[in-house]
Structures are given as C-alpha cells and as structure tokens.
N, C-alpha and C positions, 0 to 999 in steps of 0.2 A: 504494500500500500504506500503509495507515495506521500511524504508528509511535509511540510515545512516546520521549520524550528527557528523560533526567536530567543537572542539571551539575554540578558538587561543584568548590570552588577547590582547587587545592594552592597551601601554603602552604611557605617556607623556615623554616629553622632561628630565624629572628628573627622569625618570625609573616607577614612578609610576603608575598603574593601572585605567585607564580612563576608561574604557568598556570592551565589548566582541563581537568576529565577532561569529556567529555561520554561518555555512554550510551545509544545508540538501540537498541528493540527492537520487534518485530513487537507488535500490539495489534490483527491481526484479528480471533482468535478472540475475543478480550474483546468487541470490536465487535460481531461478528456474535451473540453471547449476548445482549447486551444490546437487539438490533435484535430478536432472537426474543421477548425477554423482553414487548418495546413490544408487537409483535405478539399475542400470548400473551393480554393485556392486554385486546384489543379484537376477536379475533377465537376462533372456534370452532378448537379443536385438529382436532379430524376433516374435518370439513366444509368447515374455511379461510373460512366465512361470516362475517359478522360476530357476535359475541353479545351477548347483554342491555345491556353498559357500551356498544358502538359503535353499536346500535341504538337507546336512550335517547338519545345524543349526538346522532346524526343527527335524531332525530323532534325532538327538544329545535329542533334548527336550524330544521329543515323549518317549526313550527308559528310561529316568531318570524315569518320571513318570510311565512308565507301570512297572519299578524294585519297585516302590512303591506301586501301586493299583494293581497289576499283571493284566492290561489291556492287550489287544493282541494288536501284531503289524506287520502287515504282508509286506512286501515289493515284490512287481512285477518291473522286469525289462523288460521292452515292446521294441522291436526292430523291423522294420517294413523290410518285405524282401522284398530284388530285388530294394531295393531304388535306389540306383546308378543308374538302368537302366534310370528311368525316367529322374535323370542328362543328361547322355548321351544321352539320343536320345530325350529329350522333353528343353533342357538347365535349367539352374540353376534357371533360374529367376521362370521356371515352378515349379522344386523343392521346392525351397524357399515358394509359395504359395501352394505347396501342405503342408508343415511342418506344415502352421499354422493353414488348415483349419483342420487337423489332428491331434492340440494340442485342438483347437474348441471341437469339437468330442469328446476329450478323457474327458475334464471335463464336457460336457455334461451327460456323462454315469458314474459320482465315486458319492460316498457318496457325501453329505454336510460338512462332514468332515474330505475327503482324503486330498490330496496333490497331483498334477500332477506336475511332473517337467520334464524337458528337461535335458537330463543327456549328450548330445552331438549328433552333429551327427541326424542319424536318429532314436534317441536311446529313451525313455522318463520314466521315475520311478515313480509310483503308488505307495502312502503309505496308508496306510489302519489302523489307530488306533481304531476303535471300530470291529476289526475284534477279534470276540471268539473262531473259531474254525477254521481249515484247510477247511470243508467242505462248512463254509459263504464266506474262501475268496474264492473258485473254482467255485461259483455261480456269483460272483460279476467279476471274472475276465472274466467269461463267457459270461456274459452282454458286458465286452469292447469286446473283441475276434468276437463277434458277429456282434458289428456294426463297426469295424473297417474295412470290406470288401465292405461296401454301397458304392457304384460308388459316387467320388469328380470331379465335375467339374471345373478343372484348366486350365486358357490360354486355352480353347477351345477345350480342353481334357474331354475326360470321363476317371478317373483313378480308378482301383481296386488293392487295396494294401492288403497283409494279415501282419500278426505279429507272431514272434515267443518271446513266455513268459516265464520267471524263474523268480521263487517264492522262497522266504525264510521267516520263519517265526521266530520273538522273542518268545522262547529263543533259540528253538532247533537248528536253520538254522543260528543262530549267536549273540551274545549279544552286540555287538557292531554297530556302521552306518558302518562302515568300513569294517565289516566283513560281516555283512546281505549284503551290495552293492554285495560285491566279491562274495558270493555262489549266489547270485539269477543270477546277471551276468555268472557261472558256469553252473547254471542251463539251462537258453534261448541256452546255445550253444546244450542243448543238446535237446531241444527242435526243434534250427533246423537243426537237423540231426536225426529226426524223422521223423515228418510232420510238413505245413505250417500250419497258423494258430492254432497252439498249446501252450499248454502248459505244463512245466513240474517243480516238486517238487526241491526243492535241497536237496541230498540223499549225506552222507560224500563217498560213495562207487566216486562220480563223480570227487573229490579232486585226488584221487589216480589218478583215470584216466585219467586225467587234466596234473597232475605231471607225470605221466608217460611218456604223448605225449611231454612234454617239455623234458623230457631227451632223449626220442626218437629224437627228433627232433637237440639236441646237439650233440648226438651219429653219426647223419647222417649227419650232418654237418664236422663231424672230419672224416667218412669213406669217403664222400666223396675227404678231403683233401689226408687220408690215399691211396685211389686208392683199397677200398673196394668195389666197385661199380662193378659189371660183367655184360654184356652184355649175356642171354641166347636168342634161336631163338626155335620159334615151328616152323615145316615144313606144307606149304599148299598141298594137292593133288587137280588136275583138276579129276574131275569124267568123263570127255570126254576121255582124255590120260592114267588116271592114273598115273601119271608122278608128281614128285616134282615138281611143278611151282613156289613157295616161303616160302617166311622165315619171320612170325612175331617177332618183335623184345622185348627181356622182359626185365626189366632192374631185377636183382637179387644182393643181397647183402648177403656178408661171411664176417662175422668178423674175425679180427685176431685169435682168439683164434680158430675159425672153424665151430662156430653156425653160421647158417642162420636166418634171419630178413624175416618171410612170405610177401610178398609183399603185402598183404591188410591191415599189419600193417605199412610199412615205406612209401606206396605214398598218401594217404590221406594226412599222417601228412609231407610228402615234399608241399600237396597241401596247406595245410592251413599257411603253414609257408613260402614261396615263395619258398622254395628248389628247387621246381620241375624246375623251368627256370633253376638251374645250372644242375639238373639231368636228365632233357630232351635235354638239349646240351650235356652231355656226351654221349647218348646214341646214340642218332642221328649220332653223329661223328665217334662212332666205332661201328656201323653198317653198314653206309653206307664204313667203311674201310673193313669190315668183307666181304660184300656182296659183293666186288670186287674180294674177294680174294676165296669166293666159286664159283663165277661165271668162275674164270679161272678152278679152279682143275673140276668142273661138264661140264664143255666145251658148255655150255648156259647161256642166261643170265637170273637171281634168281631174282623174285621181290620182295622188300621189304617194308617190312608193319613197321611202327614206330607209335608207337602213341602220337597225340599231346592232350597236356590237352588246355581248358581253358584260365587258365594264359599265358601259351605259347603261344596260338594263339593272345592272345591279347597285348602281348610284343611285345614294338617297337623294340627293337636288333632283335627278334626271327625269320624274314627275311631276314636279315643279316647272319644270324648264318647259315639259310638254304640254302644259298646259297654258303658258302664257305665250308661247308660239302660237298656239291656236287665237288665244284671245286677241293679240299686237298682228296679228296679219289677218283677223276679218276671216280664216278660212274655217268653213262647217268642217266639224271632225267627222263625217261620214268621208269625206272626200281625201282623207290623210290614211295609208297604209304606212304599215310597219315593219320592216324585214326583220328576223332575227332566223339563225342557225338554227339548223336540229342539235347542236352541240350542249344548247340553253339547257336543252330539258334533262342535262346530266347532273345540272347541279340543284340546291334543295326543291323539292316540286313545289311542296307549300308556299316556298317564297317567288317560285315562278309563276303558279296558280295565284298567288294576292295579286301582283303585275300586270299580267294578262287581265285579270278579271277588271281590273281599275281602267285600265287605256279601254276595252272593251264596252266598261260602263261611259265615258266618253263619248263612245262612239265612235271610236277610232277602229280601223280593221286591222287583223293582223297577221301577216304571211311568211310561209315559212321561206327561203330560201337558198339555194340548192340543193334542194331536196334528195336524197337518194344516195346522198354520201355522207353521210354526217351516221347519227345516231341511229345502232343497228334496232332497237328496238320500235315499231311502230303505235303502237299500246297508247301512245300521247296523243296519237290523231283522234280517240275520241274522248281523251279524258280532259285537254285542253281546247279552250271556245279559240278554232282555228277560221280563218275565211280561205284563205288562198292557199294553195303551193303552187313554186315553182319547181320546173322540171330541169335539174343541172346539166347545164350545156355539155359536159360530157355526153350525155348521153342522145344529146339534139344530134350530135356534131357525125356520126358513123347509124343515126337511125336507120338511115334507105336501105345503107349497106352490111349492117352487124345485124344480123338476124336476134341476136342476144339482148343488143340495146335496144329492139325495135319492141321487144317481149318485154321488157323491163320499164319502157316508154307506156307501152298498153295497158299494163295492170297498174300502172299509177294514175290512170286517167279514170281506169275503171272503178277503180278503190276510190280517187279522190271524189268522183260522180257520186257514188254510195253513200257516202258521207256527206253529200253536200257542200262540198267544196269546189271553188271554180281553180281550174289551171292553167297555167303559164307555162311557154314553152319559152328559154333562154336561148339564145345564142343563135337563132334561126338566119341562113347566109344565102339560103338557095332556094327556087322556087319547087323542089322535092321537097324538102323539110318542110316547107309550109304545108305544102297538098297534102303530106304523108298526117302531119299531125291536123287538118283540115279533116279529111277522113274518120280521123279515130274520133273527132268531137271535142277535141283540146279548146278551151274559150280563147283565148287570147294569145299573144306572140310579141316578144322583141328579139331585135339582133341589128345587124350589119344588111339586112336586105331591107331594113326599111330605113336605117339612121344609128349613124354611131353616137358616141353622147354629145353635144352642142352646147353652147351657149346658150341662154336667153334671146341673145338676137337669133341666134341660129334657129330657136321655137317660133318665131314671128309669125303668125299665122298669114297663107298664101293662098290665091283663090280656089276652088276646089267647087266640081258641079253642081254641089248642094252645101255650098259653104264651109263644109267642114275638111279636113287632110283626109284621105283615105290611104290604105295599101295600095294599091292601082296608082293612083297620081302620084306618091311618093314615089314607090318602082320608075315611076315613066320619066322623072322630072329629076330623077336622080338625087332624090330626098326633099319636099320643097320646103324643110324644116333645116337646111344646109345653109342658108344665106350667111357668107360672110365667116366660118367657120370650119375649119380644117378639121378631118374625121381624127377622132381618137381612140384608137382603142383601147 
C-alpha cells in the first residue's frame, strides 16, 4: 500500500529537540488518479486504444528505427462509413458501443505487433512495422476490410458497417508520422469516392488533386461573393402536348475573365465543403424569380424543377429559405418541383418523412432524380408522398439499342404509372429515344434534342403556331429557346 509520511521535530521549552511526530497516511487514491491521469494522456477514454499523443509517439519511434534497419512501415487510415447514420437514428449511446466493439474487432484481426489507435471520431490508424512489401500490407488490410462488415450486435441492433482505407507506406508515401498521417488520410478520401469497403494507395498525383479542390473551392467561395454564379434552365416537353411544360434549373459558373467552371467540377467540391447550402439558396431564389417572369411573357404557368442536394435537405434554415423564395418571387408553390437523390432515403426516414411531408404541405412537388441508380431498395416509392421520377440518362442513352436498358426503361414507367407517378425521361439526343419512350407512354422528356441549358435570355419566348415553344418548332429552329447562348452541356 503506498503511503506518504510527514515528520515534524518536537521541541522542549528551551528550543531543544525532544522527539519526533511522524504521520503516515494512505496515498492510493492520489496514486491511482494520477496513474488514470498518465493514462488519460495517451490513451482513448472509450475505446482504451491508444490516441493521437501515443500514436505520434509510437510512429515517431517506429520511423527512427526503420531509417536504421530499413524495416517497413506501412500506415492504414480506416474510417468507417455512414457512421453518423447510426448517431442519428440509433442515439449516441448506441454509437458509443458500436466504436468499441469495433476497436475489439480491429485488434482482433492486426499482427502481434501492429498498433490500433483511435485517431478520432469514427476514424482508427493501423500501423504495421514488420510490413516488407506493398503486397503483405494489401493482404493484411484485406483480413481487416473483410471482417469489419460481420453484423455487431449493439442496444438490440444488428449493425453492418463497411470502411473506407488509405494507405501510405515509409519511405515513399512519406518519411515523417506527420506526413504518412496526411497522405494515407488523402488517400481513404479517395477510397471513398470509389467504393465502400475499399481501399486505396497514396499516389503524389492525389496531393494535386486535393490542392486543386481547395483552391476550387476558394475560387467558389469569392464567385460566389463576386455574383459569378448564373442560373441556366433546360426546357421539359410533355410527349402528350408536345408543349414546353418546364424548366430544370442548373446552377453555371463564368468567371470574370470568361472561362466557364464545368459543373461536375464546382458542385461536388460546393458538396464537400458546405458551399452548396449558400449555392443552392442562390439558385432556388433566382429561379423561382426567373420562372415568374417566363411564366408571364409564355402566358402559362412553367414548372420548375431545382435540385436539392443532401446537405440542403438536411439544413435546418433550408425551410426557411424555401419558403421565403416562394413568398419574395410571387411564385405558386404548385408550380416549384424539387429534385432530391434516391440516396436521401438512406438516411433517418423519420427525418426524411417530417421534410417531404412539410415542402408537400406547401405545395411544393417532389421528384426523384436519377432514378435507377441510386438506392437498391424500392419500398420508399410508396411509403414516401413522391410526384415524379426521373429516368437516369444512362439508361435513355443505349435504350433503342441495349435490349437490357430498354426492359429496365419499361418496368419503370410501368411501376411509376401504378403508382401514380408521372415520368421523365433524361438525356433524350435523338429522335429514336423520343419515339421509343413516346410509345411506352413516358409523360414528359429533356435533353440535347430539344435544348441544352441556356440563359434567361436564351428562355425568351419565340413565336410558335399557337403561341406556345413546342418539340416540333424547337427541333426545326434548332432550339428557338437558343437566342444569344452557346449550348452547355
């Protein structure tokens, strides 16, 4: 038992030294505090792994020595996808017990002489010092990869989690703890934005393109402030009328100098960086200004398709925001659609179903968008108040000719009719595609055979035999919604 002991002299009447008092008392609990304290220090509170301070410590050691023996030392950054979900719809306390039966698990499956650490979050760093080649460590990350999807039983849950992995190895992927962290972390991103479940190298080609999306991403942040940001609109046709029925809204960016910013490169990187909440409110608000303003000059009312990402639908303002677009631009919310993913409805339904049902009571419609590829399960087509799908131009693009996509075109129109749902066919370029989906009964159509996206001016309403654009005179006229605007795809 550890004890501390205090002395103190007694002294006589004449100052002299008569004795001594000694004092012993117990100093466990002091002990054991200060023992927790060390711990605390260098190790993950939940998980008991090590964290960031004992992980630098160790990799710090590990790389001196391997500069010496020229040992290998490979480092994996493991991040577990879709974690948050389980937060949200299963509560933290669930999370909490999944982290740690999943730190269990991961030093289950590493050498006797890895390192598992808890790097934050749902994140956790694999070191690997008797790794010799790139090809021992893709065997050994393959072992975790493999069992990291075995169903955990948490809080009365069955949960299946995958992981996405970046790897970097001493020397080439970095000579430093600090620099191997940051590519292998470079690396997992790109991992997942490949497939789940994977893993991927760190290649220096990923750095550029890392740094690139950060200055995209500042660049987009100052057009935005700039008033770089344009609203262009594709036109929808009804295959019953033939008649303009609406206008998807795209967001397009020109820089000052005059270049254009392809849009598969500035909304991802709006997506990843939160942009998109300021960029999907500018758009929304001057569409729905726009779509008032072609609905007077066309003498009907235009509906408008916006797409909402994600983040937006999960933004608490983004409610807020839709509704005072409505109100500040004068337009009836019957006349405003809504694009979102099938990817939406993976995340809480409850909080998907409060959403939907709100923009719904509105009045607002809401459509799915590329339909067909996203979310394997179909079950939400009648458990969510859906109005439209569209059909993903994939499968527009080889209908005539892919006997596969023409069956897979067929039973979406069949199923969405059953349901009640009207359809949109995407990406329509030739006049087969149109007949073919013309035929099966498909409502409505955009693409490149009637108008790529355009400007406002480019919407200008043009004369037409009963006043309105049709398919017919756009084909003949070679879009007469083209004035003065160069096509974009």
């Amino acid at each position: 038992m550890p004890v501390n002991e205090a002395i103190a002299l007694i002294r006589g009447e004449a100052g002299e030294v008569s004795g001594f008092l000694s004092v012993a008392y117990d100093i466990t609990q002091r002990r054991e505090a200060e023992s927790l304290i060390r711990h605390l220090a260098h190790f993950d509170f939940l998980t008991d792994l090590p964290n960031r301070t004992k992980l630098a410590e160790r990799l710090d050691a590990d790389l001196r020595t391997a500069s010496r023996t020229g040992q290998g030392v490979a480092v994996a950054l493991i991040d577990l996808d879709h974690f948050k979900r389980v937060n949200d719809s299963l509560g933290h306390h669930v999370g909490d017990e999944l982290l740690v039966k999943m730190a269990a698990r991961l030093q289950q499956h590493v050498g006797p002489h890895d390192l598992v650490a808890r790097f934050g979050g749902d994140e956790f760093v694999l070191v690997m010092i008797d790794a010799m080649s790139p090809a021992q460590v893709q065997r050994r990350v393959m072992t975790v990869l493999d069992a990291i999807p075995e169903p955990i039983e948490c809080g009365g849950h069955e949960i299946i989690l995958t992981a996405s992995v970046g790897l970097a190895m001493y020397p080439f992927g970095g000579q430093d703890a600090m620099t191997l962290l940051k590519h292998a972390d470079t690396a997992m991103y790109q991992a997942k934005l490949a497939t789940r479940n994977s893993f991927r190298w760190f290649e220096p080609a990923m750095l550029a393109e890392s740094n690139d999306k950060l200055a995209l991403a500042a660049a987009l942040r100052r057009a935005l402030d700039r008033d770089e940001i344009d609203v262009h609109y594709q036109i929808q046709i009804s295959l019953d009328s033939d008649k303009v029925v609406g206008v998807e809204a795209l967001a397009r960016w020109r820089r000052c100098d005059g270049t254009s910013v392809p849009p598969d490169r500035f909304i991802p990187v709006a997506e990843d960086n939160g942009l998109i909440i300021r960029l999907g409110e500018l758009v929304l608000r001057q569409a729905c200004r726009d779509a008032v303003s072609l609905s007077a000059e066309l003498g009907y009312p235009l509906k408008l398709a916006v797409n909402v990402s994600p983040r937006q639908f999960h933004d608490r303002n983004w409610l807020r925001v839709l509704r005072q677009a409505l109100t500040e631009s004068g337009l009836p919310a019957e006349q405003l659609e809504l694009e979102i993913t099938e990817g939406i409805f993976m995340e809480d339904p409850r909080e998907v179903i409060d959403v939907i049902q709100t923009v719904r009571s509105l009045g607002v419609g809401i459509v799915i968008d590329d339909f067909g590829t996203g979310f394997s399960s179909l079950a939400y087509l009648t458990r969510f108040p859906i109005d439209k799908i569209k059909i993903d131009r994939s499968f527009i693009n080889e209908v005539v000719s892919d006997p596969a996509d023409a069956v897979i075109v067929n039973a979406i129109i069949v199923m969405a009719h059953a349901l009640g749902l009207v359809v949109v066919g995407e990406g329509v370029e030739t006049i087969e595609q149109e007949a073919y989906l013309r035929a099966r009964g498909c409502d409505e159509v955009q693409g490149f055979r009637y108008s790529p996206a355009v400007s406002l001016r480019g919407c200008r309403r043009r004369s037409a035999p009963d006043g309105a654009p049709t398919a017919r005179t756009l084909n003949r006229q070679n879009s007469s919604w083209l004035r003065g605007s160069p096509p974009m795809r």
